[in-house]
N, CA, C and O atoms as a GROMACS GRO file, in nm:
protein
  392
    1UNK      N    1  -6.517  -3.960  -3.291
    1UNK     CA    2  -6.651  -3.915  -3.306
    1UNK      C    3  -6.680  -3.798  -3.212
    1UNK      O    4  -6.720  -3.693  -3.263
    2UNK      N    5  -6.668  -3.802  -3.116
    2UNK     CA    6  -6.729  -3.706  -2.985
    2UNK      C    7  -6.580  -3.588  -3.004
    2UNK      O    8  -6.592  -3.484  -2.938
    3UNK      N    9  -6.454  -3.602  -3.085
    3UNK     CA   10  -6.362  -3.532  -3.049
    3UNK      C   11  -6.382  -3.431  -3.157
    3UNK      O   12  -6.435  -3.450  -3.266
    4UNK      N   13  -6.308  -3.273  -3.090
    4UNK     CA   14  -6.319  -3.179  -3.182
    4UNK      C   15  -6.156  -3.157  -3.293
    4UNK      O   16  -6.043  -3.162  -3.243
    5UNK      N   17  -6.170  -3.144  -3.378
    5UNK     CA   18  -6.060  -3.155  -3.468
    5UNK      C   19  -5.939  -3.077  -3.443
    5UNK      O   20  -5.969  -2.974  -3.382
    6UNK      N   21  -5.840  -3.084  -3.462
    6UNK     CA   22  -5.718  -3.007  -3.431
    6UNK      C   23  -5.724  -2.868  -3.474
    6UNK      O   24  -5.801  -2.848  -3.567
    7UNK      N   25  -5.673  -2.788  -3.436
    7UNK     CA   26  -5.647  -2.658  -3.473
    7UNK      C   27  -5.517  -2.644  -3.644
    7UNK      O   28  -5.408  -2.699  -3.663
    8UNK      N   29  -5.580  -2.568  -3.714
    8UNK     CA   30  -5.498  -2.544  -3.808
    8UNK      C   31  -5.382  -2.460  -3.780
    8UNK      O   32  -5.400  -2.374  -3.694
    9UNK      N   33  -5.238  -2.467  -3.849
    9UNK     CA   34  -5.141  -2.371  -3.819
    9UNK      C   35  -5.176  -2.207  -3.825
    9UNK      O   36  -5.220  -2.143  -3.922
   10UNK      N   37  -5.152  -2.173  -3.728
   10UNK     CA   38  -5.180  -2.011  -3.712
   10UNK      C   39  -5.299  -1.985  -3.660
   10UNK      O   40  -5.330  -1.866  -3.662
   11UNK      N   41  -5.413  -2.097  -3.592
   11UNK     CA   42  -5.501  -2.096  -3.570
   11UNK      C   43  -5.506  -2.152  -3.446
   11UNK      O   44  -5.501  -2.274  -3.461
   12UNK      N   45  -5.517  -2.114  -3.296
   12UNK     CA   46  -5.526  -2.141  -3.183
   12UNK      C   47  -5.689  -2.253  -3.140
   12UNK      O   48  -5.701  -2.343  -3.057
   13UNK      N   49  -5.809  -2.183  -3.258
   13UNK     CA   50  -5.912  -2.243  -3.201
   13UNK      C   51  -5.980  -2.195  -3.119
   13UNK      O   52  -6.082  -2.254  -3.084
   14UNK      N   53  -5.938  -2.048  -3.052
   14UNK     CA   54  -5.981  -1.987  -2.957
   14UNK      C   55  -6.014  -1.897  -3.004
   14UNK      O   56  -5.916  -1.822  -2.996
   15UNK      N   57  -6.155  -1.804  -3.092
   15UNK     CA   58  -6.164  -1.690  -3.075
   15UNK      C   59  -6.091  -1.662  -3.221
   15UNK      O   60  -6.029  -1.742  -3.292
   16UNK      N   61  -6.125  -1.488  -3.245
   16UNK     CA   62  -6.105  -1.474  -3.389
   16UNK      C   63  -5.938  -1.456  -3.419
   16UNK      O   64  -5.860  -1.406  -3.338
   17UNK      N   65  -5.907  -1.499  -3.526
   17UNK     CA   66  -5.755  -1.430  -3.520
   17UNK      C   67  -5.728  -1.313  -3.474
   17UNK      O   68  -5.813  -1.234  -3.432
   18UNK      N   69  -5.570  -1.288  -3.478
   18UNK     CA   70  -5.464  -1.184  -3.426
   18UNK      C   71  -5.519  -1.047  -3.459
   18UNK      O   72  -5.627  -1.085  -3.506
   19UNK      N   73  -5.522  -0.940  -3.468
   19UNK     CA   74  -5.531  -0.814  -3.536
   19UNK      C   75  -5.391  -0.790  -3.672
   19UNK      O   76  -5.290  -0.836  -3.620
   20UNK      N   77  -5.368  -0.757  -3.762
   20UNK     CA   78  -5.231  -0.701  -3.781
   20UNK      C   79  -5.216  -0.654  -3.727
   20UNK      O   80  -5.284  -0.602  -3.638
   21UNK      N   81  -5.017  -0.642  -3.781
   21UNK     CA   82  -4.892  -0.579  -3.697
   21UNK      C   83  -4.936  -0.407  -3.735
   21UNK      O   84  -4.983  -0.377  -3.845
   22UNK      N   85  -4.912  -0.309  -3.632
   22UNK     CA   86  -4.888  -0.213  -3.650
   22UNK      C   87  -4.795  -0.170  -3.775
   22UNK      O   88  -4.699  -0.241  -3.805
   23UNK      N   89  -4.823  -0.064  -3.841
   23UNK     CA   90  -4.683  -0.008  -3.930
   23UNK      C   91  -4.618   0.022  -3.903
   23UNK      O   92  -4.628   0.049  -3.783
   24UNK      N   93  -4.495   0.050  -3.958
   24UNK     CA   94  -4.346   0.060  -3.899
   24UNK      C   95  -4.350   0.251  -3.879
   24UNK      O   96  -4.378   0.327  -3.972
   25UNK      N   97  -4.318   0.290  -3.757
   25UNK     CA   98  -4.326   0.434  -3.775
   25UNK      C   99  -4.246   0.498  -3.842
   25UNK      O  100  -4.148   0.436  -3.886
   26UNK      N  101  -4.262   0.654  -3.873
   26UNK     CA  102  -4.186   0.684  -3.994
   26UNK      C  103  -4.042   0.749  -3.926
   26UNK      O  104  -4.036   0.785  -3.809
   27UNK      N  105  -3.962   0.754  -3.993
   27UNK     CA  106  -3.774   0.785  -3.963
   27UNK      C  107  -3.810   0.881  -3.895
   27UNK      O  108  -3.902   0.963  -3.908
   28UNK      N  109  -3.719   0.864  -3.810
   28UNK     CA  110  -3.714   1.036  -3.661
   28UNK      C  111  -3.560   1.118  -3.773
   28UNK      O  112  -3.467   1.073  -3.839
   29UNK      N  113  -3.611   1.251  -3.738
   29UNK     CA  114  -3.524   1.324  -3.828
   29UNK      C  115  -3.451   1.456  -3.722
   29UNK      O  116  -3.520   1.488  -3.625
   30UNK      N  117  -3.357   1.508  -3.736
   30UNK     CA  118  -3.270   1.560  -3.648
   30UNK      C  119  -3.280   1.723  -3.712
   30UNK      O  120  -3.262   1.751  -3.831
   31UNK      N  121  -3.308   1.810  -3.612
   31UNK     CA  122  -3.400   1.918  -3.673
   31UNK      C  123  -3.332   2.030  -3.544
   31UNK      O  124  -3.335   1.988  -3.428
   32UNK      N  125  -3.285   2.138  -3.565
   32UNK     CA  126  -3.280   2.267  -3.494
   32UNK      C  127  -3.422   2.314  -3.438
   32UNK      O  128  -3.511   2.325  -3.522
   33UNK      N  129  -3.445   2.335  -3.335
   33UNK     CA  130  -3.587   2.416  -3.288
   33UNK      C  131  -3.576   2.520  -3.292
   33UNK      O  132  -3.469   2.550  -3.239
   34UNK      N  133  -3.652   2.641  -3.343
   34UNK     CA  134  -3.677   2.730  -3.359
   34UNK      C  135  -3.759   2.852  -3.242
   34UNK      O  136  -3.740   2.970  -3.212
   35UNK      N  137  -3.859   2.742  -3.199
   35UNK     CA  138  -3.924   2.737  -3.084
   35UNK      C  139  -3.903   2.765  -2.974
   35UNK      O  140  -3.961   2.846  -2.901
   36UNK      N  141  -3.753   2.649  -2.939
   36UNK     CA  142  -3.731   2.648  -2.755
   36UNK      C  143  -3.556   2.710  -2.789
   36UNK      O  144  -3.479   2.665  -2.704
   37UNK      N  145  -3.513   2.764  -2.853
   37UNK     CA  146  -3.349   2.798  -2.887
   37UNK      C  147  -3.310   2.898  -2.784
   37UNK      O  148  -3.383   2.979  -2.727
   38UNK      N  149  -3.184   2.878  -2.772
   38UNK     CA  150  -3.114   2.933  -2.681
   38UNK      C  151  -3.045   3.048  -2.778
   38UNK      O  152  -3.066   3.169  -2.790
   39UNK      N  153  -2.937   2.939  -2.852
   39UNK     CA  154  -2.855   3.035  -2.972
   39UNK      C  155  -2.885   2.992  -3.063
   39UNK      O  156  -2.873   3.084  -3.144
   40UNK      N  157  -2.933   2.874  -3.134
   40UNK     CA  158  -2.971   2.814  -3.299
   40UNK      C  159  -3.028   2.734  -3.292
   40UNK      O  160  -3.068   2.679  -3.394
   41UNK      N  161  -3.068   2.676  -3.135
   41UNK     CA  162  -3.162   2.575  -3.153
   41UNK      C  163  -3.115   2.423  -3.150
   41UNK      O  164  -3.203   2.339  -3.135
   42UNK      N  165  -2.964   2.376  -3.164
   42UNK     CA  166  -2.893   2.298  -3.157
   42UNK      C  167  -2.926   2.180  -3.032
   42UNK      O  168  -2.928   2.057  -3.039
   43UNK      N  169  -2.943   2.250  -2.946
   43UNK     CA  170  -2.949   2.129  -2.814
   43UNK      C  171  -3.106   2.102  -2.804
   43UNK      O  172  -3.156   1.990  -2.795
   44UNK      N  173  -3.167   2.208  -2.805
   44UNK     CA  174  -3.341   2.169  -2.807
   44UNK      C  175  -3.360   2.035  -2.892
   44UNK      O  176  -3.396   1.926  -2.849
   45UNK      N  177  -3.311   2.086  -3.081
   45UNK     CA  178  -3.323   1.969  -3.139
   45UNK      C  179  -3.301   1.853  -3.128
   45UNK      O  180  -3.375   1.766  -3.175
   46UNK      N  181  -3.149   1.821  -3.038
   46UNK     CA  182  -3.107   1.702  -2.984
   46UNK      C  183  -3.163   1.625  -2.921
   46UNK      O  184  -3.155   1.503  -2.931
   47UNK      N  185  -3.260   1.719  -2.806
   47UNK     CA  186  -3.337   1.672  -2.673
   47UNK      C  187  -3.468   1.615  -2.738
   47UNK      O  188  -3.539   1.525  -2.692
   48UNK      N  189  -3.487   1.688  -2.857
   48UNK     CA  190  -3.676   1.634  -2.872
   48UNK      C  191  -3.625   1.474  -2.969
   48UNK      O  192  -3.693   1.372  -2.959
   49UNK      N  193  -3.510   1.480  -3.050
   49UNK     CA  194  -3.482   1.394  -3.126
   49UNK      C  195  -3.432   1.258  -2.989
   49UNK      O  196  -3.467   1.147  -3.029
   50UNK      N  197  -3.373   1.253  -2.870
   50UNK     CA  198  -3.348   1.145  -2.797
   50UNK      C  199  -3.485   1.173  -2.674
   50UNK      O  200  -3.504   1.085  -2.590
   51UNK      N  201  -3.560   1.280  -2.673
   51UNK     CA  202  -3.662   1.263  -2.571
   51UNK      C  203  -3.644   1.273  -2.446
   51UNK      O  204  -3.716   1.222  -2.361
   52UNK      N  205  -3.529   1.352  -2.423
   52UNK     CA  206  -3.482   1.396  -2.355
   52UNK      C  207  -3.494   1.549  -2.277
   52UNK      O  208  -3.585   1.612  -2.332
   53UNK      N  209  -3.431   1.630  -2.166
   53UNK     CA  210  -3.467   1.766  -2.157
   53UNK      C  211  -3.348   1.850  -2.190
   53UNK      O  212  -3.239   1.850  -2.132
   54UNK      N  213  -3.387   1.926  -2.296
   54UNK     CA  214  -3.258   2.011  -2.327
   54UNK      C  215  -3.201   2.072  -2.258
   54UNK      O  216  -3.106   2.138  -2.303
   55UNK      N  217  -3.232   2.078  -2.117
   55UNK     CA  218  -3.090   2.168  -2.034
   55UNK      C  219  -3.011   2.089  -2.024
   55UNK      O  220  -2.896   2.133  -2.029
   56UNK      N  221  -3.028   1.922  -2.002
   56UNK     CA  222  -2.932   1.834  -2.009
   56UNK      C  223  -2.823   1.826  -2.101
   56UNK      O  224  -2.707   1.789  -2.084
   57UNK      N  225  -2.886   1.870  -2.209
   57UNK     CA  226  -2.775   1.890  -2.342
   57UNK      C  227  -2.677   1.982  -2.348
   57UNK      O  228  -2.561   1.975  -2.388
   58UNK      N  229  -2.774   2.111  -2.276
   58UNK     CA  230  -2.677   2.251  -2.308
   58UNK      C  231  -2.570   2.233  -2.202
   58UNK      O  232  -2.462   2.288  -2.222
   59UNK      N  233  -2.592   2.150  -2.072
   59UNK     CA  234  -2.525   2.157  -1.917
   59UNK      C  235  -2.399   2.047  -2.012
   59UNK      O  236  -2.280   2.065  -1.986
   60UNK      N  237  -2.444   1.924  -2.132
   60UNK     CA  238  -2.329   1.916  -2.181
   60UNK      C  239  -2.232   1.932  -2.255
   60UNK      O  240  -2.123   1.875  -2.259
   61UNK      N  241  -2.290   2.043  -2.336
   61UNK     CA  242  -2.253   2.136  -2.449
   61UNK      C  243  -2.131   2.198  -2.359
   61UNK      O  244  -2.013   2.199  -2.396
   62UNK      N  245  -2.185   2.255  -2.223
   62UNK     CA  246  -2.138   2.376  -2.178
   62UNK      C  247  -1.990   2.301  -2.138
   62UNK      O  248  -1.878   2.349  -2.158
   63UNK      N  249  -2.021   2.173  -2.078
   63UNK     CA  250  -1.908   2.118  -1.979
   63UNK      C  251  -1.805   2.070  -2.108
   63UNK      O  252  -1.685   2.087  -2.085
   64UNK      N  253  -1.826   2.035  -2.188
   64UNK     CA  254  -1.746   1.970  -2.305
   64UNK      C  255  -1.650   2.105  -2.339
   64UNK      O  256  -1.527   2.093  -2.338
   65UNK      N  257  -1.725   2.254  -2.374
   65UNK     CA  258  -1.650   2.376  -2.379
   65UNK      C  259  -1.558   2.418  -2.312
   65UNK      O  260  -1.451   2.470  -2.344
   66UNK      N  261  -1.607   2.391  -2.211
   66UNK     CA  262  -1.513   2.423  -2.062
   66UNK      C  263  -1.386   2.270  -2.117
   66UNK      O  264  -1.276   2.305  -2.158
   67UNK      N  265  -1.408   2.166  -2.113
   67UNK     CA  266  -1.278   2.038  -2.104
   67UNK      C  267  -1.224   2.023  -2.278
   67UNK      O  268  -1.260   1.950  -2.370
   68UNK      N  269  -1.146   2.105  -2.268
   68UNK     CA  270  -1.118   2.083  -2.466
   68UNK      C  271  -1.144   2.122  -2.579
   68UNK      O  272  -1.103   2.092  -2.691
   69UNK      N  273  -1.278   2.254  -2.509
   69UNK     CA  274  -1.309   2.273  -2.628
   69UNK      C  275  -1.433   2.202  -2.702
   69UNK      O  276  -1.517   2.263  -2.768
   70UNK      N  277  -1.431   2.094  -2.684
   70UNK     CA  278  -1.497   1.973  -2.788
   70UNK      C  279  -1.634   2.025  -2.851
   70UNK      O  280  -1.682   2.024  -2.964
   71UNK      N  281  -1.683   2.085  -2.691
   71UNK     CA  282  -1.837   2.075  -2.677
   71UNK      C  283  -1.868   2.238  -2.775
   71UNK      O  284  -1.958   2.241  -2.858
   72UNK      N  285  -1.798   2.337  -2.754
   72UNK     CA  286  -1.801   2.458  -2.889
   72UNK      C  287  -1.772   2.409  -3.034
   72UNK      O  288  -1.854   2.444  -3.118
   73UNK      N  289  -1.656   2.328  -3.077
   73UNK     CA  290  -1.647   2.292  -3.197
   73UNK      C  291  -1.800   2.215  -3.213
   73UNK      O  292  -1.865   2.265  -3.304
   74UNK      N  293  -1.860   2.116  -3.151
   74UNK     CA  294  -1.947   2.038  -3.182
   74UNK      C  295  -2.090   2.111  -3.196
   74UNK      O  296  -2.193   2.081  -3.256
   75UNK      N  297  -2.060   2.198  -3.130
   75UNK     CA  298  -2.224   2.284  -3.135
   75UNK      C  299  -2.197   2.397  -3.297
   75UNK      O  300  -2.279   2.435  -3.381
   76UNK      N  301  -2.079   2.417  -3.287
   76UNK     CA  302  -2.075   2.495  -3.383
   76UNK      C  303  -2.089   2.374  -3.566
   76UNK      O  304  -2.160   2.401  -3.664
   77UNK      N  305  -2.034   2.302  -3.557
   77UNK     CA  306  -2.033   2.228  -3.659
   77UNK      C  307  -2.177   2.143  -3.684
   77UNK      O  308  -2.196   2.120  -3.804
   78UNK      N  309  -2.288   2.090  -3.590
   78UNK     CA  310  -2.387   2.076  -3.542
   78UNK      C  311  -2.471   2.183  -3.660
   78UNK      O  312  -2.532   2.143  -3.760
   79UNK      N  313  -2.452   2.345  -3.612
   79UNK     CA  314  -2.543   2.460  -3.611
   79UNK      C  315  -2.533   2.452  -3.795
   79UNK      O  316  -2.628   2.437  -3.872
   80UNK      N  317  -2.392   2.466  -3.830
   80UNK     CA  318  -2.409   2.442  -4.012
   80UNK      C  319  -2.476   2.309  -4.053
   80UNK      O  320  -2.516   2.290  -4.168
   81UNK      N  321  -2.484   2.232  -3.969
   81UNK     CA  322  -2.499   2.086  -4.071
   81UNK      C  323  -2.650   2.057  -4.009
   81UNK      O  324  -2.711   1.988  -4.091
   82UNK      N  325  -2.708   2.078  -3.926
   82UNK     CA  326  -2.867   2.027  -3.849
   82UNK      C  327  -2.939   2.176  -3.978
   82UNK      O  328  -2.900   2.288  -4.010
   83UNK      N  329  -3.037   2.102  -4.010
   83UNK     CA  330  -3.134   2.194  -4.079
   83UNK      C  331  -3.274   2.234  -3.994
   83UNK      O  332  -3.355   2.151  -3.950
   84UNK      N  333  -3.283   2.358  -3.983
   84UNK     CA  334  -3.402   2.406  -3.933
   84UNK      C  335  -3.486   2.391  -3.919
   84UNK      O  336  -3.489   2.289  -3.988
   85UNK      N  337  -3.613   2.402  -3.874
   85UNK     CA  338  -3.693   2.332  -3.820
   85UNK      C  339  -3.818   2.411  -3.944
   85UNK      O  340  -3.881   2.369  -4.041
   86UNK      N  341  -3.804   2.564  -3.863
   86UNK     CA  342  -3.865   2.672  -3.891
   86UNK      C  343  -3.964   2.754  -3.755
   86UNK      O  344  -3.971   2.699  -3.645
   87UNK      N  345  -4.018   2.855  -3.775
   87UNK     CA  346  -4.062   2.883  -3.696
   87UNK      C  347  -4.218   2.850  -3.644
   87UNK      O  348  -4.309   2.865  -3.726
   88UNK      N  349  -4.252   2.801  -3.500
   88UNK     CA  350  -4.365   2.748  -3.500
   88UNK      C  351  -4.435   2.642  -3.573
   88UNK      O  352  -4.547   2.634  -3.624
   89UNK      N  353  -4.320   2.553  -3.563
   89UNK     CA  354  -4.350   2.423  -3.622
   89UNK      C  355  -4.434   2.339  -3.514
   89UNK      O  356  -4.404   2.359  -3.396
   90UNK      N  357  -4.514   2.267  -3.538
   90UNK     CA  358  -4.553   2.132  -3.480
   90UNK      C  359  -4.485   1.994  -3.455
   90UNK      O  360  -4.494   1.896  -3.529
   91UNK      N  361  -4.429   2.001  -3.360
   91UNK     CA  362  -4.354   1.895  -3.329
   91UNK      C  363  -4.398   1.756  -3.290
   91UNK      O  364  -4.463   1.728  -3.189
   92UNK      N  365  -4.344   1.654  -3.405
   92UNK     CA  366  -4.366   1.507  -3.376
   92UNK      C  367  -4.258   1.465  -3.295
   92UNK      O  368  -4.158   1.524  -3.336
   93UNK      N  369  -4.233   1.396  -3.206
   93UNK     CA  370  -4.118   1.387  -3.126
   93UNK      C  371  -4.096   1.267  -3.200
   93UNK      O  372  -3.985   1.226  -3.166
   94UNK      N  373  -4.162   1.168  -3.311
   94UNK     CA  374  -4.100   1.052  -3.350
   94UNK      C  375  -4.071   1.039  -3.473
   94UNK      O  376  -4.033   0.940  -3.535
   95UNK      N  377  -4.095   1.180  -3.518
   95UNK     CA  378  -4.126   1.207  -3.691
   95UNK      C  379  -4.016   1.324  -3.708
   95UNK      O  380  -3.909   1.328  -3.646
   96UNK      N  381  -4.060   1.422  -3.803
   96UNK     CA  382  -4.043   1.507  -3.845
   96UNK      C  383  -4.150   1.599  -3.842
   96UNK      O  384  -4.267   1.563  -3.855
   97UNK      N  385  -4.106   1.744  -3.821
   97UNK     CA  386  -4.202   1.848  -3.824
   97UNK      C  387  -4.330   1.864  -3.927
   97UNK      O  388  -4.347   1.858  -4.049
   98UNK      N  389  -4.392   1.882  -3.839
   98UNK     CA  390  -4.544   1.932  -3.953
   98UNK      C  391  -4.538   2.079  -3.998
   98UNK      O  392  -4.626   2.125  -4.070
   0.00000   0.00000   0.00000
């Protein structure tokens, strides 16, 4: 008599339900900058795509060139296959360009 009834599943009893879940954000896409480029834009794109600072990239671009080679084949093969951004784009760092 005096007791208050159990809480239903998904229902704490406390206060209004949860809010929904956020939406799932949209695919991060791998893009040449146009903007911040050195020679094609290759390492900028890298840096905004991991959120990172692109001198970090180019300092490993550069060192990979210097040990093997690696780091020129990779920037060069990179520069044909990453698609452009364009010029004075608006950058989503979690998206794709506006």
């Amino acid at each position: 008599m005096g007791q208050p009834p159990f809480p239903g599943p998904g229902d704490s009893g406390f206060g209004p339900p949860p809010p929904p879940p956020f939406p799932p954000p949209p695919p991060r896409r791998l893009f040449r900058r146009q903007d911040d480029r050195v020679l094609a834009g290759v390492c900028s794109g890298i840096a905004t795509y991991l959120g990172t600072d692109p001198a970090a990239i180019r300092i490993a671009f550069v060192l990979g060139a210097f040990f093997g080679g690696f780091g020129l084949l990779a920037y060069v093969v990179l520069w044909i296959a990453m698609p452009a951004a364009g010029y004075g784009a608006s950058w989503n760092p979690g998206g794709s360009p506006r």
